[in-house]
Every structure is written in C-alpha cells, then in structure tokens.
N, C-alpha and C positions, 0 to 999 in steps of 0.2 A: 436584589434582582434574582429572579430561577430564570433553569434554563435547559429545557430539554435536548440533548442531544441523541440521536436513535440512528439505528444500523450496524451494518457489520459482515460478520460474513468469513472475513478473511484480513489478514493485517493490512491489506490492500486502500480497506474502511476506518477500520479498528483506529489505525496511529494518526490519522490525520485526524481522527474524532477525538483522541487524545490529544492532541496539540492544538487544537483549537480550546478545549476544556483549560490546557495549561496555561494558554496566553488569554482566554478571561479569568481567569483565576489573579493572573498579574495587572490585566486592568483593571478591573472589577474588586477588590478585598472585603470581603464576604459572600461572596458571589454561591448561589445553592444553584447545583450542578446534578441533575440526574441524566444518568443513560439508559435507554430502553433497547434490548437488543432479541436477540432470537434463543429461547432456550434450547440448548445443547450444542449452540456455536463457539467458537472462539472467543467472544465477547463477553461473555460470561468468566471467564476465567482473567482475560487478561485486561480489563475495567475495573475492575475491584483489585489486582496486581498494581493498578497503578492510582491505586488510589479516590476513585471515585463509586458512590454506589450506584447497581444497577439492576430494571426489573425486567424480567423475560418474558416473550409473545409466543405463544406456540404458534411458530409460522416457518412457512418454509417455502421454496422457489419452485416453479413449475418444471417439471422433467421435458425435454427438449425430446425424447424419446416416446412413443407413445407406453404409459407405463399405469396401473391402478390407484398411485402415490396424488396419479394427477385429479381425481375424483374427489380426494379427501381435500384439495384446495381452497375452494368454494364455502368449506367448512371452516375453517380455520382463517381464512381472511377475515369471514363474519366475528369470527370470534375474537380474533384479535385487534379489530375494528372498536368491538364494544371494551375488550382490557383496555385499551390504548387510551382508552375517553374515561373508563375511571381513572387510572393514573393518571392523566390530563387536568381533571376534576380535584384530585386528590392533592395534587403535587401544586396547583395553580401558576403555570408557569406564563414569563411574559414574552417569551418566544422560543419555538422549535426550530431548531435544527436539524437535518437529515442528509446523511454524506453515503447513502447508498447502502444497499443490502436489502434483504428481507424485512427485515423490521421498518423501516424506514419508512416504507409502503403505508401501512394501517395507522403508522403514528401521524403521521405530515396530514393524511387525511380528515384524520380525525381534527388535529388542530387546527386547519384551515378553517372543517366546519362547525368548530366550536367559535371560530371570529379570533384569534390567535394568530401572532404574524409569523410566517414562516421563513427560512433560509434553507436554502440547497448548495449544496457544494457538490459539483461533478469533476471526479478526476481526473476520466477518462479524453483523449479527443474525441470517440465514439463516446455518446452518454449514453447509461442501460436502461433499459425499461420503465423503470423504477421512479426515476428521475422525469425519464420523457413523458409519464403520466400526472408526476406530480407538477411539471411545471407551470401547467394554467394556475396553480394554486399558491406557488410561493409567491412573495415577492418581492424575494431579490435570490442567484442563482449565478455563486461563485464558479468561477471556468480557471482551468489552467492553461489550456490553448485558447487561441486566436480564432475565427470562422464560426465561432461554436452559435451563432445567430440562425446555421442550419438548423439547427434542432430545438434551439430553446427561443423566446421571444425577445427581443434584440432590445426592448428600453430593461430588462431585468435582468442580464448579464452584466458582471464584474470581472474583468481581467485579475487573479489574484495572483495564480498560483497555487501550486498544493502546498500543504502544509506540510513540515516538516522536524521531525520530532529533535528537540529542541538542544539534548545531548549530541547529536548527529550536526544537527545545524553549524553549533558553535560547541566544537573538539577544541580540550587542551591536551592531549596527553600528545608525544611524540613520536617518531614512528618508531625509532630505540625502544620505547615504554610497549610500546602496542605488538611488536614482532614478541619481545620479550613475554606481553602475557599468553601468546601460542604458542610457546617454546621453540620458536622458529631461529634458522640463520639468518642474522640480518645480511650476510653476502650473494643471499641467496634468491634471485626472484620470487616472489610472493602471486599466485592468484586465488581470488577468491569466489567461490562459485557456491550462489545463493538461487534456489528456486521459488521463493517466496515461502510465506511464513508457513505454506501445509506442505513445502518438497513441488520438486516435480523429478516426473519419471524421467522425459527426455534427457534430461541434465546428469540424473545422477547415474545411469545405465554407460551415458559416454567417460565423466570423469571416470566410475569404476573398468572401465574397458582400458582407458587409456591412464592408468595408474604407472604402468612400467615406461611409458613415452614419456611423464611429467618427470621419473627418477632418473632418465636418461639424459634430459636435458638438463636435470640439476635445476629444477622448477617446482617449490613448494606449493600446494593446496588447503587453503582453508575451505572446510565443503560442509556446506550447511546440507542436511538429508533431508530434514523434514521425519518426523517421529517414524513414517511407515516404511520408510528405507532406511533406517538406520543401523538395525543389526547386519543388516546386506551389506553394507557399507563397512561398518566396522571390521566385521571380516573377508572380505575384501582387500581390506588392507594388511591385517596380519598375516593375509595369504602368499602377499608378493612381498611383505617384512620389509616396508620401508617409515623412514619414521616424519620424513619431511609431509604426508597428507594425511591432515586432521580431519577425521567424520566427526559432527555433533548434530544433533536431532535439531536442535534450535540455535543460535546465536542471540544469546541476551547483552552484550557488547557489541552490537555493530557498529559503532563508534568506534571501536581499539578494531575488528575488522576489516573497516575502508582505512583508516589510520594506515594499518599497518600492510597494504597490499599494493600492487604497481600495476594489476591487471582485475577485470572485475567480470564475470559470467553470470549473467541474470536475465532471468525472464522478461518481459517488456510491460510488466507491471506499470500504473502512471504513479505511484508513490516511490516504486524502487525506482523508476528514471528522475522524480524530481530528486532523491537522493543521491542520488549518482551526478546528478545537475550541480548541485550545490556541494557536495563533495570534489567536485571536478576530476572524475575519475574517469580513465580512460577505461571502455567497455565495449563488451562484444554481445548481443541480444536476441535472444534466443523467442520468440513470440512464440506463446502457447496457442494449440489449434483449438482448443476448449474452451474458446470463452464465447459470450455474446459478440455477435456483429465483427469478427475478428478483431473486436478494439486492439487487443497489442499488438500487431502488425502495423494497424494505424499510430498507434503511439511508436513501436520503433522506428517506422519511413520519417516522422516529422524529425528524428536526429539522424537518422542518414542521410537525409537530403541537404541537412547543414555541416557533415563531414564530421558529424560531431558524438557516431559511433558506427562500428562495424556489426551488423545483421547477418548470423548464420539461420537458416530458417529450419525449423526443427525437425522435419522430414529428413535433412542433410547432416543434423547434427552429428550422429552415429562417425560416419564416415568423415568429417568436417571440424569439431568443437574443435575439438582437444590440439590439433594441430591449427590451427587459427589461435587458439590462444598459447603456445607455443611461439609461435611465429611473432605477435603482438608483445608477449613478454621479454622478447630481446631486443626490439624494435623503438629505440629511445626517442628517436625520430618519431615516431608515429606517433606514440604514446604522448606526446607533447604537443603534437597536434589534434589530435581528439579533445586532451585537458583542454586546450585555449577555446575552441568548439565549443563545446560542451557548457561551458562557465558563463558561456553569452546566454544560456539557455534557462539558465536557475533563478528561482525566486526565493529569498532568503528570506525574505520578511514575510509570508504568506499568511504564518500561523498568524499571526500580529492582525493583519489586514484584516484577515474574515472575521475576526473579533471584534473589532470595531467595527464592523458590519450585523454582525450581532446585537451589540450594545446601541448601535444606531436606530435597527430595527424594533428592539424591545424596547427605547422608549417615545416610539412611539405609540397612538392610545389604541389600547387590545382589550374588550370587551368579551368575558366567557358566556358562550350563551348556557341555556340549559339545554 
C-alpha cells in the first residue's frame, strides 16, 4: 500500500500528519509513506526528523493584506498543481491524505483529478480555506468537533478526533523523572507556557514581564520561546538571576513537559487543545488574533463552555496572564476541576481511527488517469 500525506505549515499540521503516518505504519507493515509539504516550511525539516521521506511544492498562502507576494500566487498554484501530478504519477499512490496547509491545496487537487480517493482531516472547529475548497472532492473528512456539517457535506464527515502524537498520548515516565529532566523543584509549582511550535509574541512578552511575580510566588516556568524570541528570553532571565524559569526555542520532550507541570499556558491551537484533552491538563488559553476566521477563539469557547478551561483573551494578556496563572497554580480545587472537564473532551484513539479510514479508503478501487 502508498500513501500520500501532504500539508503543513506549522506543528499545528505537521504532528497530527505524523501520527496518522505512525498509526498506518502499525497497521499497515510495509506500508510506502510519502509527504509532500511546502518548501522552506517546517515540514521540511521535521518529516524527514521523524523519519519519513518528503517532496517540496513552491507554494505558499495568500497575504490577508493587500501585498505584491499576492501576484506571484496564481503562479505558483499552477506550478505546484503540475509538481503535485508528477509525484502523484511517480509515487502511484492508492490514497491521499491532506491535513491542511499550503501544500495540501494543489496535492488533494491534483489527486482527486487524477480519480485517486481522498481523505481530509480538519482540526480546527472553524475549517480553513483549504479544506473548505477541497471538500467537494474528498471523500471521507475526518472532524474533531461536533456541528462541523456547517461547513463540510454531512454524509462525509467522521467524528474522530485529532490525532495525537503517540509519545504524548501514552507517557510512561513519572512526574519525579520529568520535574527532574528541567532541573526543577519538585516542591515547587510547575507551569508551563507554550506558544506553539513558531512562539508567539503575546505569550512570551507577558511571562518575560512577569518573571519577578512567578519568583515571588515560588512558581516555576517551563517556557517554550519559539527560535525568534529566544535570546530575549534567555536574557530576560539572567537579568532578574533567577533559576526556577527555563527559556528554550523549542521543546522536543513535550511528553516529560505536561508530565512534569500542574498548570498549562498555550495558545488555542486544535492540536495543542486535543493534547491538553488527552493529557488532562488543567489550562489557561490564550487565542491568537492572527489566524483565519478567529478559529481559536472558536476552539477555546467550545472548552469554556464545558468548564473545562480558563480563556484570557490576548488583548488582556499583558495585564491578566501571568496573575491568572498565579492564581490557578495554587488553586488545587480548580485545577481538579478543569482536569475532570477536560478528560470528558479527548480522543485518544484518534491517530488509530483516521488510519483505518485510510486503509478503508485506499482499498477501495482508484484508477490513475493520464
């Protein structure tokens, strides 16, 4: 069996494309696995990191701004329409997958109209662009929320869930083992503040503001920067010389991260909420203003309406984070009821499911045309 998988973008994409690769990899034993992603994204670097080969589209998303970048578009769709169909051609694969991004676009297309059966996985509650165009053409169109019949065609939706990478899923280590690989106090509250896998500014402007508030209350920080704030960060912290809040560009153990933390600060990403679902972490959601259609907004209301976390909105964060998660990290009460909340919300088996929606789709009969 082959098996395209294409998109990307941001780890948002990237890890549920991974964990769907990893759970056919488990049903499937010998299963030929290509990713097609966007060259000079993320997915480039960390596809081939985990083990899978992958080919690049010069493609890229249209500027929301009126800008010249949006001219060369038009260009580059064409172009990546035609890559897409040789590697399509080349690779002979008996279904495509597409879990959003740039790339995802010219692939799904191309496959549909070469008579190739398709699968879509949207993570979001809001589905982006991408997805909303490709959906006359897949068909089948894995959802992680409920309602999602607004937007996509209601006999080719699948309740799944998002996928969840697999080390994260199912953690052995302990939370002694995991405080211990941050060189942290285990007597000491733990939070952890992630802005997804490129940073985000809101996030990390308020932890570095309120660095002497977290040493006051004897509340350690694990604080993922993201690469472009990371020297800012790092001294930041040599400034105010304390040792309990760790800057790092990236966290490649986010497993020993939630492991080892009792409060959780992240953007409203739907990969970082279904991780946080399935880790039963209690958390505070910070929705970026930059995205399509304000998806995480929409994704963090659907766990604050079930009590099943706390939403500072990011206009407010400045003035708001840092003392909200303060307030939450000594709050054992609270933090116990978010966890029960929240755990009614996760899908654990996700990665599993949409594979076998895969495997169900590709054998059925796919004719390449010319």
């Amino acid at each position: 069996m082959k098996v395209i998988i294409s998109g990307g973008g941001t780890g948002g994409h990237i890890f549920p494309a991974i964990a769907i690769a990893d759970a056919l990899k488990e049903l499937v034993p010998g299963i030929d696995i290509l990713f097609v992603g966007a060259i000079g994204r993320m997915e480039m670097e960390k596809v081939p990191a985990a083990g899978y080969p992958i080919k690049g589209l010069w493609i890229s998303g249209l500027q929301r701004s009126l800008s010249l970048k949006n001219l060369m578009f038009p260009i580059k769709l064409i172009h990546s329409t035609i890559t897409a169909r040789k590697i399509i051609k080349q690779f002979k694969p008996n279904v495509v997958v597409g879990v959003g991004g740039y790339a995802s676009g010219p692939t799904l297309r191309a496959a549909a109209g070469m008579g190739i059966p398709t699968v879509l996985q949207e993570q979001n509650s809001y589905p982006g662009i991408t997805n909303k165009l490709l959906a006359s053409k897949a068909d089948f169109i894995c959802v992680a929320y409920p309602g999602m019949e607004k937007f996509f065609p209601k006999e080719k939706l699948i309740l799944t869930g998002n996928p969840v990478r697999k080390e994260i899923a199912s953690f052995t280590h302990s939370k002694e083992e995991a405080v211990r690989h941050f060189n942290l106090d285990p007597n000491k509250p733990i939070v952890l503040s992630v802005g997804g896998s490129l940073g985000a500014l809101t996030l990390n402007k308020s932890i570095a503001a309120g660095i002497e508030d977290f040493e006051k209350a004897g509340i350690q920080v694990i604080w993922q920067t993201g690469k472009s704030y990371a020297e800012t960060a790092i001294e930041a912290v040599k400034q105010q010389d304390t040792k309990g809040i760790i800057p790092m560009p990236f966290i490649n153990k986010m497993e020993l991260a939630y492991t080892a933390s009792d409060v959780v600060i992240s953007r409203a990403g739907a990969i970082a909420i279904s991780e946080l679902c399935v880790r039963k972490m209690p958390c505070i959601l910070v929705p970026s203003p930059n995205v399509a259609e304000d998806h995480q907004t929409h994704n963090a209301m659907s766990l604050v309406s079930s009590e099943a976390a706390i939403m500072v909105t990011d206009a407010s964060a400045s003035s708001n984070l840092v003392e909200t998660a303060i307030r939450l990290s000594t709050d054992k009460t609270l933090q116990a009821k978010l966890s029960a909340n929240i755990t009614k919300l996760g899908f654990s088996n996700a990665a599993n499911e949409i594979a076998q929606i895969v495997i169900n789709c590709a054998n059925t009969k796919n004719i390449l045309k010319p």
